[in-house]
N, C-alpha and C positions, 0 to 999 in steps of 0.2 A: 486209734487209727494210724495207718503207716503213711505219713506225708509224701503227696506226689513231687519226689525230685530225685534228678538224675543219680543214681547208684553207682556209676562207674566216671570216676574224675580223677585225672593224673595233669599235674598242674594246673589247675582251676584258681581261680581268683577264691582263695575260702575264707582269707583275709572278711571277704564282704559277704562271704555268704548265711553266717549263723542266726542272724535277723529276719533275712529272709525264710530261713527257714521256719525260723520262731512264730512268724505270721501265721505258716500252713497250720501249726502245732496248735496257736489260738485260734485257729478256726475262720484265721481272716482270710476271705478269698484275695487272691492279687489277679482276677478273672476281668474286672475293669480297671482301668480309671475311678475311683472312691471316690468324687469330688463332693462340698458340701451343696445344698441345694440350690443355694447363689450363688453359685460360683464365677469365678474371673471367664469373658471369653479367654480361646487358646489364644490367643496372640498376647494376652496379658499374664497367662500363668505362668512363671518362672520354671517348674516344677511338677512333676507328679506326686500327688499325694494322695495318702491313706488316711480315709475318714470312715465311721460308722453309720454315719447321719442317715446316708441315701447313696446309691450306685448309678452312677453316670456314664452311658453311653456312649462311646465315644465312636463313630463311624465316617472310615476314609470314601468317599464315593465317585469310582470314575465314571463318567458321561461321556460315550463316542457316537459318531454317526454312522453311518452303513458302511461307509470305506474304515472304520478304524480310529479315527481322528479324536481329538480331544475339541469338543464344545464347551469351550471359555466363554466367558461372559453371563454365567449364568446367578441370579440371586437367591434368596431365602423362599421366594413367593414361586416358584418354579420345583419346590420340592416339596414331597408330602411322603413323610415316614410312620409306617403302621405297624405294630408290634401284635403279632397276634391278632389281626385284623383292626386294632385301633387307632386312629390315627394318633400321633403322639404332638407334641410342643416339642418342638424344635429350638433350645436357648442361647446355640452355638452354631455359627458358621463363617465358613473361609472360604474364600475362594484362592487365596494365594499361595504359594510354595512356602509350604513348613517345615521343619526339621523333623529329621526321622530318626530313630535308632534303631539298627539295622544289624541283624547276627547273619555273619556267612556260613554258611553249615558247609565244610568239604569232605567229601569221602576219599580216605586216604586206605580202602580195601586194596587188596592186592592189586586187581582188574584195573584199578585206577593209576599205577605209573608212568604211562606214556601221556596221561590226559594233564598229569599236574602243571605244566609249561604254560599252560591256556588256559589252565583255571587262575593260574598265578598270574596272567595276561589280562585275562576279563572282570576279576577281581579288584586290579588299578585301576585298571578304565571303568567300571562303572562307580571307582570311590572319584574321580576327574569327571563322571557326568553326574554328580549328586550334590546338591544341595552343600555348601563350604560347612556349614552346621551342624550337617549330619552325627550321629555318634555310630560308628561302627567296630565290631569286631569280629574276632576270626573263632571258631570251633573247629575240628580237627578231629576226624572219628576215622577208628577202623577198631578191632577189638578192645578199644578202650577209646575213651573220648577226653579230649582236654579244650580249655579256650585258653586260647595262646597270649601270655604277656608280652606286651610291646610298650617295650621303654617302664615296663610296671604299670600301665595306666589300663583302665579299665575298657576304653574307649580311644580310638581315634579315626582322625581322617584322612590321615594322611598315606597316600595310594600306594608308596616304597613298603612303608612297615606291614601294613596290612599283604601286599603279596608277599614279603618275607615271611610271614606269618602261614602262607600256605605252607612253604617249605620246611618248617618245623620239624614236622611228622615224617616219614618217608612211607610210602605205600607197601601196605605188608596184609595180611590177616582176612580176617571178616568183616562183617557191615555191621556198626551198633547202630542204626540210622535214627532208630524211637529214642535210644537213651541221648544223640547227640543234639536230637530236634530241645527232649526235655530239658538238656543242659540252655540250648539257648535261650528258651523260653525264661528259664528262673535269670538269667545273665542280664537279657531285656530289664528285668525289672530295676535296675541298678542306672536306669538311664534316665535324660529330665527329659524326654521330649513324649507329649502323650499321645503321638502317633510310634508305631511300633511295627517292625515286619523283621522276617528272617528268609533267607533265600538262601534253598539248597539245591546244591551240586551234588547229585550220586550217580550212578550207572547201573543201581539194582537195588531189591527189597533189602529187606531186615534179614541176618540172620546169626545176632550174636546178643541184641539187646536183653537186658531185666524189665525194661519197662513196657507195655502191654501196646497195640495203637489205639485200643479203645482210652487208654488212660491218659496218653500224647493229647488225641484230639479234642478229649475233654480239656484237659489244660488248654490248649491251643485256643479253644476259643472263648474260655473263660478270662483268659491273660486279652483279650482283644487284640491280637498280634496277624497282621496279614501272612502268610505264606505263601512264597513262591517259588517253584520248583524250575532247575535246568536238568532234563532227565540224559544222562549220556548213556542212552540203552543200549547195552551189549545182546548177545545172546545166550549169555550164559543161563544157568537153571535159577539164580538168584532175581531179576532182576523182574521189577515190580513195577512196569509204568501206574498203573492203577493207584497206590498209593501213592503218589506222589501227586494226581490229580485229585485223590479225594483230601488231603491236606489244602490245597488250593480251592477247594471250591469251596468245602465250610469257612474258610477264614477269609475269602474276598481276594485272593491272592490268583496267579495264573501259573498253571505247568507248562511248560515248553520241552520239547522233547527237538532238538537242532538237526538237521538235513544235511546232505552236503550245498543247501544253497546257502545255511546260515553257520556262523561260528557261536562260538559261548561268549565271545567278546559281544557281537551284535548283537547278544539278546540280553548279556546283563546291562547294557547300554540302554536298551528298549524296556528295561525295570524299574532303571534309573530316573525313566522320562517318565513313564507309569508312576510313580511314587512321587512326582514332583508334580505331575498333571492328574490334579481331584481333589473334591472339595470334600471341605471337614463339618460333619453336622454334629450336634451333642442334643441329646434329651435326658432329662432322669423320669423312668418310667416309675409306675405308680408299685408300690407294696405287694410281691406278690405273695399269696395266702401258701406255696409251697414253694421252700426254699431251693428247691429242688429242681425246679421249673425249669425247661427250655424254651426261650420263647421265638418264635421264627419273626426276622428284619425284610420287611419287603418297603422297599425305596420307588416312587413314582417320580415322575422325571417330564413336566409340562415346558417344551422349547420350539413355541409357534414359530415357523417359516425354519425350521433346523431339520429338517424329515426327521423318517423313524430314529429315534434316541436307543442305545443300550445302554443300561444300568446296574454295575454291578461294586455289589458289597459283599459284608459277611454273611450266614444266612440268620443267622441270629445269638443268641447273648443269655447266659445265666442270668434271672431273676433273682434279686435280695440272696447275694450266692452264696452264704454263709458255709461253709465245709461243703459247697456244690462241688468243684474238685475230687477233693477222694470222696463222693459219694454217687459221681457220676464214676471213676473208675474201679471203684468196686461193684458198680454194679455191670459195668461190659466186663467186668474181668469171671462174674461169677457163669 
């Protein structure tokens, strides 16, 4: 089987990446979190690991009230998580701001030159409203895709290097957007923190990638990685708001498409808050009998005297995902 990862990398970190690869090749999903069945709460695991034991769920969950708002103060006894209609045990939860590792996905297509000044603007500011902890970096797509070295390190947080980091590339070409989504996804997995998201900047669809979106969002949401989208939609023939909401809504993540009442700064700001406000549940769900499984996450959300609650997560998770990855992408690809 031909392992799902990105096929187009021009300066990529590959130092790190042949392990990773090695996994897809044994058949190990990197679709969650692998934790063993006792495992550490998040606040005590150093580390993401890979175990065979059992697959551990791991889900970001934000709670607003009808204006928007973030409803803090809420405990374990106020949630109830049902996997395919079951409710599940619940072994993990946070209510506090956890570290994230965060891939910026930018589109450096042609269409996009005039936009880079503000992506390299919203980029700092939202690494200044994140979490001191965070692990971040930068990818870089237009007919080829790379994720950009700063200072050689895999990861950082610091908001100068990371908008240098935008200006790497210069805007030229086509959109690889699938193959640059793929790139961040396998990149994530190089990071210790077991919360995970990517948030992409583009102005239109695909139209240069190798890799499929049926094959992306399989990855997407086996790697348990949130997406969220800043759409700077042009008019041109390329551009795809649609896909950049359906990324967002399987992975728990939000599109934003900006107005002239909002900038790109005020909403990777409003990302920053989002990913710092929600709570962290973990379950290992029970063996399922096909490895193959999709299993749908519906999240309940009980917070007497707080009005109507919204609740939103991923929509669900590879079951015992053994080779679920390319077996979910071959088969949207056939």
């Amino acid at each position: 089987m031909t392992p799902i990862v990105p096929s187009k990398r021009r300066n990529s970190l590959r130092a790190f990446y042949p392990s990773l690869v090695l996994l897809f090749l044994c058949g190990i999903s990197i679709h969650s979190q692998s934790l063993p069945a006792k495992s550490l709460p998040l606040a005590a695991s150093g580390q993401s690991r890979i175990s065979t034991e059992t697959d551990f769920v791991v889900l970001p969950v934000s709670v607003t009230d009808a204006k928007g708002d973030f409803i803090s103060g809420l405990n374990l006894q106020n949630f109830r998580v049902y996997s395919d209609g079951r409710q599940q045990t619940v072994t993990t939860f946070q209510q506090q701001d956890t570290p994230v590792a965060v891939g910026l996905i930018v589109d450096h297509s042609r269409s996009m030159g005039s936009q880079l000044p503000g992506v390299a603007a919203a980029v700092s500011s939202f690494a200044q409203s994140s979490n001191p902890r965070d692990e971040m970096f930068v990818v870089d797509f237009n007919d080829d895709v790379s994720v950009e070295l700063m200072g050689g390190k895999a990861f950082t947080s610091n908001p100068k290097e990371l908008a240098k980091a935008v200006y790497a590339v210069r805007a030229r070409g086509r959109t690889a957007l699938y193959d640059a989504v793929a790139e961040g996804l396998v990149h994530l997995q190089l990071g210790r923190s077991d919360r995970k998201a990517l948030i992409v900047v583009s102005d239109g669809g695909d139209n240069a990638s190798q890799q499929k979106l049926s094959q992306v969002l399989a990855l997407a949401q086996q790697s348990q990685v949130a997406i969220y989208s800043i759409g700077l939609i042009g008019e041109t023939a390329e551009t795809d708001p649609a896909v950049l909401r359906r990324f967002a809504k399987a992975t728990g993540g939000i599109a934003y498409f900006p107005d002239a009442s909002k900038t790109v700064t005020s909403i990777s700001e409003q990302i920053a808050r989002d990913l710092r406000e929600q709570y962290t549940l973990g379950f290992a769900p029970e063996q399922a009998n096909n490895s193959r499984a999709f299993r749908k996450i519906e999240v309940k959300v009980a917070a007497p005297g707080r009005g109507k609650v919204h609740v939103r997560t991923r929509t669900g998770y590879f079951a015992n995902g053994k080779n679920s990855a390319v077996a979910s992408a071959e088969k949207g690809a056939k």
